[in-house]
C-alpha positions as CSV (number, residue, x, y, z in Angstrom):
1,X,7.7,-59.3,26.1
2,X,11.1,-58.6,24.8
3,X,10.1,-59.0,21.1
4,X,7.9,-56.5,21.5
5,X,7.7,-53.9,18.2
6,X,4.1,-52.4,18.7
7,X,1.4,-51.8,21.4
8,X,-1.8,-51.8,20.2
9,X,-4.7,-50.6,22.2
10,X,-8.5,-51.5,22.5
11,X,-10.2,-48.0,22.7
12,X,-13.5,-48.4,24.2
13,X,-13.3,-49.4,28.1
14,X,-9.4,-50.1,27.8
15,X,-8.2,-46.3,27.5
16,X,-11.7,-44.6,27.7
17,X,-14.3,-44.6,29.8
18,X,-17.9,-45.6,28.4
19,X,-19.7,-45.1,31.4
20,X,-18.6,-41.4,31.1
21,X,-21.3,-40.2,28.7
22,X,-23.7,-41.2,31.3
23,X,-22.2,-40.1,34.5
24,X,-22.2,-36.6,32.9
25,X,-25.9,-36.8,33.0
26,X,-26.5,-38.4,36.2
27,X,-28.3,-35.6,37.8
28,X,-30.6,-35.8,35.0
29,X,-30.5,-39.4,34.9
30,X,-31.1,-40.6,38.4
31,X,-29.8,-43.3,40.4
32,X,-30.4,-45.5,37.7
33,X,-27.6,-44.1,35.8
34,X,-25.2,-46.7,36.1
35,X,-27.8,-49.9,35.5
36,X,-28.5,-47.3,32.4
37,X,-24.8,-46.8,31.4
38,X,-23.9,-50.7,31.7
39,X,-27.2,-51.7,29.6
40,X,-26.5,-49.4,27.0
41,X,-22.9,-51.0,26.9
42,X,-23.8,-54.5,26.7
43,X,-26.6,-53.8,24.2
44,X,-24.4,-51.8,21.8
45,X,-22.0,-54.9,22.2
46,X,-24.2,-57.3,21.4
47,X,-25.5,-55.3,18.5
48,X,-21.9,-55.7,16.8
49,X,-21.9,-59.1,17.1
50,X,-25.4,-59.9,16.2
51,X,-24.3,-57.8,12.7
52,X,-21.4,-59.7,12.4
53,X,-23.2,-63.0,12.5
54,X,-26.4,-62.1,10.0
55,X,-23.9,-59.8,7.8
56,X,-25.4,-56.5,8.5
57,X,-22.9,-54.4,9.0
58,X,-23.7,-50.3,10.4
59,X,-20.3,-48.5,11.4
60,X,-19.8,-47.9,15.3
61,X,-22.2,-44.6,15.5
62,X,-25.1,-45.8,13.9
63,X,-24.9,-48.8,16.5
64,X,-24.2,-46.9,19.3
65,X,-27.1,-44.6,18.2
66,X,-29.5,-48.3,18.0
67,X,-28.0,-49.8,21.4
68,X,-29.1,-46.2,22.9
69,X,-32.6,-45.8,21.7
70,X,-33.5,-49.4,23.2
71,X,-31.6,-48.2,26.1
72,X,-33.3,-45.0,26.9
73,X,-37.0,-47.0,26.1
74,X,-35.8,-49.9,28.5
75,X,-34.7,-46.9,31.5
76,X,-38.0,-45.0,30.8
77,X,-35.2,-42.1,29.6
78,X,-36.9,-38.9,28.2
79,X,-36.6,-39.0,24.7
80,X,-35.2,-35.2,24.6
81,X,-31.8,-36.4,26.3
82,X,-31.1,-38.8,23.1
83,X,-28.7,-36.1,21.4
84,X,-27.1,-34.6,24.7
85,X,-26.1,-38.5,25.4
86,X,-24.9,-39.1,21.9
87,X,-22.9,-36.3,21.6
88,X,-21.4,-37.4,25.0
89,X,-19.8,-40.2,23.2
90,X,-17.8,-37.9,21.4
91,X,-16.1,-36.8,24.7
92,X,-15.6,-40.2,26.7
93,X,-13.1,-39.4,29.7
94,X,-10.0,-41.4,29.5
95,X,-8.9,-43.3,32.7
96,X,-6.7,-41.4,35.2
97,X,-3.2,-42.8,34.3
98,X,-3.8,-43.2,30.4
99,X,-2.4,-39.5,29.6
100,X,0.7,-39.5,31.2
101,X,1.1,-43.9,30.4
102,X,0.9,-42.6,26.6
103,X,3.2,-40.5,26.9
104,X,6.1,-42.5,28.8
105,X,5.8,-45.1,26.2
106,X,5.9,-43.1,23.6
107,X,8.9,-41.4,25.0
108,X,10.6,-44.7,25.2
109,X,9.9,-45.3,21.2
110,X,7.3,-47.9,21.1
111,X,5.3,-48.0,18.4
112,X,1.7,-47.2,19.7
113,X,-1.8,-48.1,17.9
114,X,-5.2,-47.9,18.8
115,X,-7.4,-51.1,17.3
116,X,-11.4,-50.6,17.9
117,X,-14.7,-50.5,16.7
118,X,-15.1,-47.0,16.4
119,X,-15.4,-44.7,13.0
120,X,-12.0,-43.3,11.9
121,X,-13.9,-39.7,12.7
122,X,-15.3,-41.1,15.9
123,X,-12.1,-42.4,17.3
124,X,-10.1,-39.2,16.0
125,X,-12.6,-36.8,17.3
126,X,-12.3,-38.8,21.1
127,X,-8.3,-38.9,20.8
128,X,-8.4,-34.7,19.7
129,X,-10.8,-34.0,22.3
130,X,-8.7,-36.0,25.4
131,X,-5.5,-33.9,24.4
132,X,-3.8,-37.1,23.2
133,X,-2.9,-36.0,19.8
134,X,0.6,-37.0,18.2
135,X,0.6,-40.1,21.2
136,X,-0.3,-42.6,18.3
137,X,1.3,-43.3,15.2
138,X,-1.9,-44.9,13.9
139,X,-5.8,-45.9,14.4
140,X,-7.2,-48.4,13.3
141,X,-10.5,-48.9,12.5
142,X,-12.6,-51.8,11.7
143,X,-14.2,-50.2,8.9
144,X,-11.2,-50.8,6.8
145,X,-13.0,-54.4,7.0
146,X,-16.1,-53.7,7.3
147,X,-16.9,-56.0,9.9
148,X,-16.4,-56.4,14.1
149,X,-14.0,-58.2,16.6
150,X,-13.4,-60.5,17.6
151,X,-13.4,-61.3,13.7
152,X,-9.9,-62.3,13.0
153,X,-9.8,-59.9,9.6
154,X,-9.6,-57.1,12.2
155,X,-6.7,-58.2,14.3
156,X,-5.0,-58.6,10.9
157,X,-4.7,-54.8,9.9
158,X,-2.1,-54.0,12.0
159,X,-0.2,-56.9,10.6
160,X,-0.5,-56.0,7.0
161,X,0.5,-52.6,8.1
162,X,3.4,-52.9,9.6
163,X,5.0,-55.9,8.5
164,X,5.4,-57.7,11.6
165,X,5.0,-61.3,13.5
166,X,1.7,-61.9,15.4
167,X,3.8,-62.2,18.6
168,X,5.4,-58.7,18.2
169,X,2.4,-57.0,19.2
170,X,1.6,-56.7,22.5
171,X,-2.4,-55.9,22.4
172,X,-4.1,-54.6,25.6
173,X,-7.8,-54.8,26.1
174,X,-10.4,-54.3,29.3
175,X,-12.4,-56.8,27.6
176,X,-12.7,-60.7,28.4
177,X,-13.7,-61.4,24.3
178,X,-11.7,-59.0,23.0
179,X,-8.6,-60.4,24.7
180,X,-9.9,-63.7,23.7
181,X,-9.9,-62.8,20.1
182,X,-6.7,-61.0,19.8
183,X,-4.9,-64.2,21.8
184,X,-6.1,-66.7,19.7
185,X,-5.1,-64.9,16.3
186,X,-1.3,-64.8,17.8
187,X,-1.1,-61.6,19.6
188,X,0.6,-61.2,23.5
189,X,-3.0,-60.4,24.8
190,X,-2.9,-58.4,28.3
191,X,-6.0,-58.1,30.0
192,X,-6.8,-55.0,31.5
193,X,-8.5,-55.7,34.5
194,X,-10.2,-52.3,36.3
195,X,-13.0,-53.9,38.1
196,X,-11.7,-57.3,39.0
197,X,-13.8,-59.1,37.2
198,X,-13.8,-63.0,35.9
199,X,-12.5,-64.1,32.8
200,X,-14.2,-65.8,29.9
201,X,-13.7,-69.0,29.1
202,X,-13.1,-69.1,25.5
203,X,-10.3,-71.4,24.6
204,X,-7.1,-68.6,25.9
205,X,-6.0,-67.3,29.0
206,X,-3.6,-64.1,29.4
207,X,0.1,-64.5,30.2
208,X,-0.3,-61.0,31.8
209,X,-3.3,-59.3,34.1
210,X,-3.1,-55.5,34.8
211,X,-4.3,-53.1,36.6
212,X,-4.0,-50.5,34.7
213,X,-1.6,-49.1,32.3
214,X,1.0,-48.4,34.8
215,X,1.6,-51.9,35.4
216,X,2.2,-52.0,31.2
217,X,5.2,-49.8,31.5
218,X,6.9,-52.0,35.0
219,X,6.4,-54.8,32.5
220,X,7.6,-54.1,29.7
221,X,11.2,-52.6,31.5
């Protein structure tokens, strides 16, 4: 991890929260909110790579908008909440330590990115919502490519960009694939691993398991 230059970041489920748009309605919602939350997550998911595979491409919010309208049908979800959730997406909580984890990297000069699925506007409108302006010297978007990870044309923007070797970037994601994919193009892949859960077996395994971010910064020093 010495050679490290830059630190790039999954956005969705890594540094944010996806579950939050729901849990902000759960009152509304029901008990069912979580079941709700985690289809909607998985469907918008699978969406991206279903695209991928028949060349269909939609950006991020039109999927997200797709994966929710099966969602709500499949939860029996009043068709009235559709925009309050949407816009919800727009204001997805960061995780507890992300904020202040930011900001002691940044202090100690390393190049952050984020790398994600999500519109330019999207992701800038989540990053200027959360307070973490000026945290990131850039975000990248798959758009630039037009197509999702764990396509390996997306893990190459940050390359092009800066000018660096595949094993300079240390890349952190909470998810299994996503990992996967940024591992086997050449990154240092850390899994961020909230929920304990298992990991995939597609052809790489993660030098390094975390917690959560704070473990990023004992590591790295």
């Amino acid at each position: 991890m010495k050679n490290i230059k830059a630190i790039i970041f999954d956005a969705y489920g890594t540094l944010f929260d996806v579950n939050s748009a729901a849990e902000k309605c759960k009152e509304k919602i029901g008990d069912k909110w979580e079941s709700f939350a985690n289809y909607w997550r998985t469907t918008q998911l699978e969406y991206t790579w279903l695209r991928n595979l028949m060349g269909k491409h939609k950006d991020f919010w039109q999927v997200t908008e797709d994966s929710l309208d099966k969602s709500m049908r499949a939860f029996d979800i009043k068709i009235s909440m559709k925009n309050e959730l949407l816009n919800l997406y727009k204001f997805l909580s960061p995780f507890d330590e992300v904020p202040k984890s930011l900001k002691t990297l940044k202090e100690k000069k390393y190049k952050l990115a984020i790398l994600s699925n999500g519109t330019p506007k999207l992701l800038n409108e989540l990053i200027k919502n959360n307070d973490l302006e000026n945290l990131f010297d850039d975000i990248f978007s798959v758009e630039e490519v037009g197509v999702y990870k764990p396509d390996s044309r997306v893990y190459d923007i940050p390359i092009k960009k800066y000018r660096i070797k595949k094993n300079e970037i240390a890349f952190l994601s909470a998810n299994t694939w996503d990992v996967s994919g940024g591992g086997n193009f050449g990154y240092n892949s850390i899994w961020v691993n909230r929920n304990n859960n298992i990991f995939d077996n597609l052809d790489y395994k993660p030098k390094y398991e975390i917690k959560d971010l704070n473990k990023l910064i004992s590591l790295l020093s």
